[in-house]
C-alpha positions in Angstrom: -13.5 -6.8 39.6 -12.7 -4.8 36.2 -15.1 -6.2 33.2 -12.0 -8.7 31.0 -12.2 -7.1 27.5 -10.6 -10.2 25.2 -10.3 -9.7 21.6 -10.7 -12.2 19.1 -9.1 -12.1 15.6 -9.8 -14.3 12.7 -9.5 -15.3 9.2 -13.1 -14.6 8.1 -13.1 -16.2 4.6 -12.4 -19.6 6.0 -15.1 -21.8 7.5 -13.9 -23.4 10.1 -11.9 -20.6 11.2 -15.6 -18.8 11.4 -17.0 -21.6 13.4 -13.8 -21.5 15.8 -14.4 -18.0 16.2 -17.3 -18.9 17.4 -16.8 -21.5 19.9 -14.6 -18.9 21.4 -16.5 -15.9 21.4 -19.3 -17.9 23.1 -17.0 -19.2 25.6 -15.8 -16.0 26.7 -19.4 -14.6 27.0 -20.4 -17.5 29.5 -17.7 -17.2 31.4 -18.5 -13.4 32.2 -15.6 -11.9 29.6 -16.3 -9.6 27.4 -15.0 -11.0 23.4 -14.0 -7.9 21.1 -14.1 -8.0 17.4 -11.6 -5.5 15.6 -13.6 -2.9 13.5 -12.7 -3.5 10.4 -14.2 -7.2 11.2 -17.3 -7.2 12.5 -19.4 -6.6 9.9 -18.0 -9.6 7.7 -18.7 -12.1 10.8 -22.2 -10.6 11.5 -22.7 -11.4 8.0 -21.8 -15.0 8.0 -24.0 -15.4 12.1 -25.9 -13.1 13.5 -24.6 -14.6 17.3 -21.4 -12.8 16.3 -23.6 -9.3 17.0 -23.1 -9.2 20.6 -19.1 -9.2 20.7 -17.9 -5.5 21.5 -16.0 -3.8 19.0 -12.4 -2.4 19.4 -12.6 1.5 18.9 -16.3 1.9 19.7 -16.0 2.4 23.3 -12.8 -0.1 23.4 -10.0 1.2 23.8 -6.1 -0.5 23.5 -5.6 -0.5 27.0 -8.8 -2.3 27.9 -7.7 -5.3 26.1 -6.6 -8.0 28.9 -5.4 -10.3 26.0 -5.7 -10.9 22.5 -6.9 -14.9 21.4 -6.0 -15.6 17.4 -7.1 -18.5 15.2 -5.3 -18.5 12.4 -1.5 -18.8 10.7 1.1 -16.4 11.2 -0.6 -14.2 8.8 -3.2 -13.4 11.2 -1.0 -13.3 14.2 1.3 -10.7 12.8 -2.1 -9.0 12.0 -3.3 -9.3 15.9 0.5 -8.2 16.6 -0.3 -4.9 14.7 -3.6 -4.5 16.2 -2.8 -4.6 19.8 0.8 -2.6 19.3 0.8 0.3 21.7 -1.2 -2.0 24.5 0.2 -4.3 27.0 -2.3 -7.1 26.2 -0.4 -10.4 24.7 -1.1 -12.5 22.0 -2.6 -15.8 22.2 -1.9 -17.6 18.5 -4.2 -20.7 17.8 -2.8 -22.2 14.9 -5.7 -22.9 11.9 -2.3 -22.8 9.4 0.5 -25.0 8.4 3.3 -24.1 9.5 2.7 -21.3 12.2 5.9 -21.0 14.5 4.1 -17.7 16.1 1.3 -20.2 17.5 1.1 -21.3 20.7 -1.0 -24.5 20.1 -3.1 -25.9 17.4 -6.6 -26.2 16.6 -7.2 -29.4 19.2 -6.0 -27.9 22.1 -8.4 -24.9 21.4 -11.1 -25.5 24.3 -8.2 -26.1 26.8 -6.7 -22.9 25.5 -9.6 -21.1 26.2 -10.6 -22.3 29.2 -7.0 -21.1 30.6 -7.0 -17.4 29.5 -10.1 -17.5 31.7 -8.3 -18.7 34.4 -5.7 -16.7 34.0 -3.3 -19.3 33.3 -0.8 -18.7 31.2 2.8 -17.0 30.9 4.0 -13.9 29.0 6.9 -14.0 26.8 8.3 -10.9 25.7 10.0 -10.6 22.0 12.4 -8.5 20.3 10.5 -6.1 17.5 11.8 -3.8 15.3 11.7 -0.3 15.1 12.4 1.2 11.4 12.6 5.1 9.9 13.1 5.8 6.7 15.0 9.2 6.0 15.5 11.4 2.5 18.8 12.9 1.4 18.7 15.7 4.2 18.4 13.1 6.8 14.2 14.1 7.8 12.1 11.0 8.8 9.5 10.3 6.2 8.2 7.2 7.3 8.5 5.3 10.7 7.0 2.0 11.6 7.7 -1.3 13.1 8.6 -5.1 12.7 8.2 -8.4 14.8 9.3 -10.7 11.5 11.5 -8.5 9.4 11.9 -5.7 7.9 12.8 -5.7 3.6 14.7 -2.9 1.0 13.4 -4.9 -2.2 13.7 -3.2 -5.7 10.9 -2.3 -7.2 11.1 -3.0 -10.9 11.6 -6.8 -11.8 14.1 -6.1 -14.9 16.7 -4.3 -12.8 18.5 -4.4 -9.0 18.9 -2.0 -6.8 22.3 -0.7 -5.3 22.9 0.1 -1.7 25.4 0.7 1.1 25.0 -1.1 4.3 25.8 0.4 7.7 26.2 -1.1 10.6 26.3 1.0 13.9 27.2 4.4 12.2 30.1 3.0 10.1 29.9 1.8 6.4 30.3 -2.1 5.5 30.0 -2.5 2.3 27.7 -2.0 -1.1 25.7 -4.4 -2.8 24.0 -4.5 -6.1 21.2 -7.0 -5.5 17.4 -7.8 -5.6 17.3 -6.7 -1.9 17.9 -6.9 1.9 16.2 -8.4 5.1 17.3 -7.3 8.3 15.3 -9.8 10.8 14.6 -10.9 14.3 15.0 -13.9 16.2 11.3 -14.5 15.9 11.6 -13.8 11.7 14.4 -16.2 11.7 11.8 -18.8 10.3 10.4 -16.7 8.2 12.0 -14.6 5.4 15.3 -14.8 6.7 15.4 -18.4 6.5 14.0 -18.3 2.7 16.6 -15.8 2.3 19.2 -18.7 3.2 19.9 -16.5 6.5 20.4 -18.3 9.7 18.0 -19.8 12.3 18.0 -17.8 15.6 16.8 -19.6 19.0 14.1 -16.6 20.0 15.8 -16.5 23.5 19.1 -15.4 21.7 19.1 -11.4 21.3 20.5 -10.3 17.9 19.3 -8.8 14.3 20.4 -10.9 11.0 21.0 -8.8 7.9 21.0 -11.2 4.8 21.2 -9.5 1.6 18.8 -11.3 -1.5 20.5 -12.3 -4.5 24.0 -10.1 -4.5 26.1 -9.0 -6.8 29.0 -9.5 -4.4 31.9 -11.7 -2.7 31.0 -10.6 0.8 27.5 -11.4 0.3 26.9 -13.4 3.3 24.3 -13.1 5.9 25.2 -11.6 9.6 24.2 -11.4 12.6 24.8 -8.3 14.7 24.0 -7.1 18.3 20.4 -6.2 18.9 21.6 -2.8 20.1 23.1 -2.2 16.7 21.8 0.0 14.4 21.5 -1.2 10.9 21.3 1.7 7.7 20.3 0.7 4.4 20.9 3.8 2.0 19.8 3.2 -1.4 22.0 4.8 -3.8 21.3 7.9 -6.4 22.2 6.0 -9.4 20.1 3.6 -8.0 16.0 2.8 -9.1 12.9 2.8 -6.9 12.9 0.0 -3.8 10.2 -1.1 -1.3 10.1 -0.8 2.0 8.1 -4.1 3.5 7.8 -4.7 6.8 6.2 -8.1 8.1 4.8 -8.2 4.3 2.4 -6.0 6.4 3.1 -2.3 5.8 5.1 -0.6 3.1 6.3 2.4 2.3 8.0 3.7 -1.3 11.5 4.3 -1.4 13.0 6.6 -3.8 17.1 6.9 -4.6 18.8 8.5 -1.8 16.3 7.0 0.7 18.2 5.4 3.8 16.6 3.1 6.1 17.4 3.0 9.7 16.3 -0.3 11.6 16.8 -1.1 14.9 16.0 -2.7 18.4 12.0 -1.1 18.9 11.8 0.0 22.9 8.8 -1.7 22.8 8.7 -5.9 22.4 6.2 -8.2 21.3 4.2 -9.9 23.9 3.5 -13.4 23.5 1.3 -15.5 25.4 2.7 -19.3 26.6 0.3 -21.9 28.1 3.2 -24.8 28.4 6.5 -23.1 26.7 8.2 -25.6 24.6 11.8 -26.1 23.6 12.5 -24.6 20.5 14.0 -27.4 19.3 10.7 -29.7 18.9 9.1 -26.5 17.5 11.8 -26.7 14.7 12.0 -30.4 14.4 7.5 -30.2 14.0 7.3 -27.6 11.7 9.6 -28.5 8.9 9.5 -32.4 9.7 13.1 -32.8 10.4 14.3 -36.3 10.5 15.7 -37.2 14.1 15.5 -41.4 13.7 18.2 -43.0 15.5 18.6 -40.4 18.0 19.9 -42.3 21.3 19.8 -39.2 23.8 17.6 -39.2 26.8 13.9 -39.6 26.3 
């Protein structure tokens, strides 16, 4: 049987995320798995316990497609941070939640031992999720700059005292301008996230589509939309326009300067999610935010 190469990603300034880190680590090593630290961690846990020495680290004799999964205690911070790590491999994440609201995770801190004990048994379920792909192109049309999303990807100007001016596009033809503080164009899985600060709508993950919601327009068609997720979605900032941001995931950004256009679309290549016991939606929704449902008379 191959050697299981698991990585483990944590937020290393928090205490009990350390000690979790741990517990899991250490679990993985008795069960015969090898855990992997990324690089750019290692040295920080070492720091804080010397029992973190042992884990294998990604990029010293690691490589992406060795990983058989990826296990992260944190918030959605961290998971989109695993999410970036692991892009290009097949291995799924695993979220843990150590957060507050964390709709990425899978199951909170409690359930961690359970969790756990299940990647080692192989027990779990993949779910795949739409990403985005995004290029950003100058005046004669050359990509500059081309990344990725899971959340959302955001054109935000770059000065405080002034807005920017665009034209959107939405599968090659042009829909309208805007002068505002911004745009998000957003997945299913981002619906909770920007988007939904943004005042643009909550997407079920199952349902395919991209939302555009511009931030703050100067505009009477300024309201969000949600397109097909084989659309193509254009952002050109205009001439007379100042300097924007390109954000993605609040992760990765990129300079934009008048003229720049920014293409974002369906990425051939989803996010893979790991599910121990899938649950509706619905509850998540209901959980997270602490929607009222009293006097609810439907079935139990």
């Amino acid at each position: 049987m191959n050697e299981r190469r698991i990585l483990v990603v944590a937020h290393a300034q928090r205490e009990d995320t350390v000690a979790a880190a741990l517990r899991v680590v250490e679990a993985l090593r008795d069960s015969g798995a090898t855990p992997v630290l990324p690089e750019s961690d290692r040295a920080e846990f070492v720091a804080i316990d010397e029992r973190f020495a042992d884990a294998a680290v990604l990029g010293d004799g690691i490589a992406l497609d060795d990983l058989e999964l990826a296990i992260v205690l944190g918030g959605d911070g961290t998971i989109l941070r695993a999410a970036e790590l692991v892009r290009g491999s097949e291995a799924p994440v695993l979220g843990i939640n150590m957060g507050h609201v964390g709709f990425l995770a899978e199951i909170d801190r409690d359930d961690m031992d359970e969790a756990v004990s299940r990647v080692i048994s192989r027990d779990y379920e993949v779910e795949e999720r739409l990403a985005l792909s995004v290029r950003v192109k100058d005046t004669a049309g050359d990509v500059v700059y081309e990344t990725w999303a899971l959340n959302e990807a955001t054109v935000e100007k770059a000065s405080r005292e002034r807005m920017i001016e665009v034209v959107v596009e939405i599968d090659g033809r042009p829909l309208t301008s805007y002068g505002c503080d911004g745009m998000v164009v957003s997945t299913p899985t981002g619906s909770t996230a920007y988007n939904f600060s943004a005042g643009g709508p909550v997407i079920w993950p199952t349902v395919e589509a991209i939302s555009v919601v511009p931030l703050s327009a100067h505009a009477l068609f300024a309201k969000p939309l949600v397109v097909s997720p084989e659309a193509a979605v254009a952002i050109e900032l205009l001439e007379r326009a100042g300097t924007a941001i390109l954000w993605c995931d609040g992760r990765r950004s990129h300079e934009l300067p008048p003229g720049a256009r920014v293409v974002v679309r369906r990425s051939s290549r989803p996010v893979r999610l790991a599910r121990l016991h899938p649950t509706a939606f619905t509850n998540r929704l209901v959980r997270k935010f602490q929607l009222p449902v009293a006097g609810w008379r439907g079935a139990s």
